[in-house]
Each structure stands twice: as C-alpha cells, then as structure tokens.
C-alpha positions, 0 to 999 in steps of 0.5 A: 158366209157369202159376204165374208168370202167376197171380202176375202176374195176383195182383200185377196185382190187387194193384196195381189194388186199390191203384190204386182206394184211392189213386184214392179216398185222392187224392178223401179228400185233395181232399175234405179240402183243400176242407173245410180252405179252407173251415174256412180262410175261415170262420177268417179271416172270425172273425178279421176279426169279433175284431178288429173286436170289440176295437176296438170295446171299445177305442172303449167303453173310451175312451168309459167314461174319457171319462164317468168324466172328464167325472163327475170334472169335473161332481163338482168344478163341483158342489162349488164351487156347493156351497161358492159357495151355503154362502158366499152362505147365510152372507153373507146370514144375516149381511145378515138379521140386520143387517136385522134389528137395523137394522129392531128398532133403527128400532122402538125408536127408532119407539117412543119417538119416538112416546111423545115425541110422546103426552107432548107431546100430552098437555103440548101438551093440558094447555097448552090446557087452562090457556088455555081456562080 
C-alpha cells in the first residue's frame, strides 16, 4: 500500500541518514585514531628525551660528589700544609733566635777580645815607651 511504501521510503531515508553519520563518524574515528598515533609518537619520543634527561642529572649528580670529594681532599692537603708551614714557622724562629744569641754572644766576646787587645796595645806601648826612654 501507499502508506506502507511511504514508510519504507521514510525508514530508507532514515537509514541512509544514518548511513551518512556513521560513514562520517567511521572518518571522525579514523581521523582520531591518526591524531592519538601521532600524540602517541610525540609521547613516546618525550619520554625518550625524560630518560635521557634523568640520566644526565644522574651523570651531574656524580659529577657534583666527585668535586665536593676532591674539595674535601684539597681542604684536608690544605690544612696539613697549614700545620707543615706552622711547624717549619716555629722550628725556624727557634734556629733564628738561636742565631742570634750565638751571633750576640760572638759580639760580646768580639768586644772584649778586642778591648784585651787595646789594653795590651796600650801595655804593649807603654813598654815601649819605657825602653825608648
């Protein structure tokens, strides 16, 4: 009948409507599916960058104790020099002021002996002198 192929051609267009939308959802999902591989490389290609990045920061990190070490060491070499130059500072301002007595000593004893020597000088003159006259 009349009415039964109206309803037919209504559901036909329905269905053909529906067709079309899922023709273009079908294109939506394969649009999408492109753009989730693509956000998927991009993912996985920052992920390769963070690992790459941590063990750089792990390499630093090694790198950052290693020189505090070697400062540790350089720090404890500096304070035997330290101790080593105080040590030579003292043992040599003792051999100076044992230079030095020796050396006033030498002048005292300079002294007198050349005060003998003038006394005898004069004893020795005198004597002569006494013979010239």
């Amino acid at each position: 009948t009349k009415q039964e192929l109206e309803r037919s051609n209504e559901k036909l267009a329905e269905l053909e409507k529906k067709n079309e939308e899922g023709a273009g959802a079908a294109g939506d999902v394969k649009r999408l599916t492109a753009e989730l591989e693509e956000l998927h490389g991009i993912l996985s290609a920052k992920e390769k960058e963070v690992a790459r990045l941590q063990s750089n920061i792990e390499s630093a990190k090694e790198e950052v104790d290693n020189m505090w070490d070697r400062c540790d060491r350089l720090e404890e070499d500096n304070r035997a020099l330290e101790d080593e130059i105080e040590d030579l500072t003292k043992r040599h301002d003792g051999e100076l002021d044992e230079l030095r007595g020796q050396a006033s000593n030498a002048r005292r004893e300079l002294e007198r002996k050349t005060k003998n020597v003038e006394v005898m000088g004069k004893q020795i003159q005198s004597q002569q002198d006494e013979l010239d006259r």
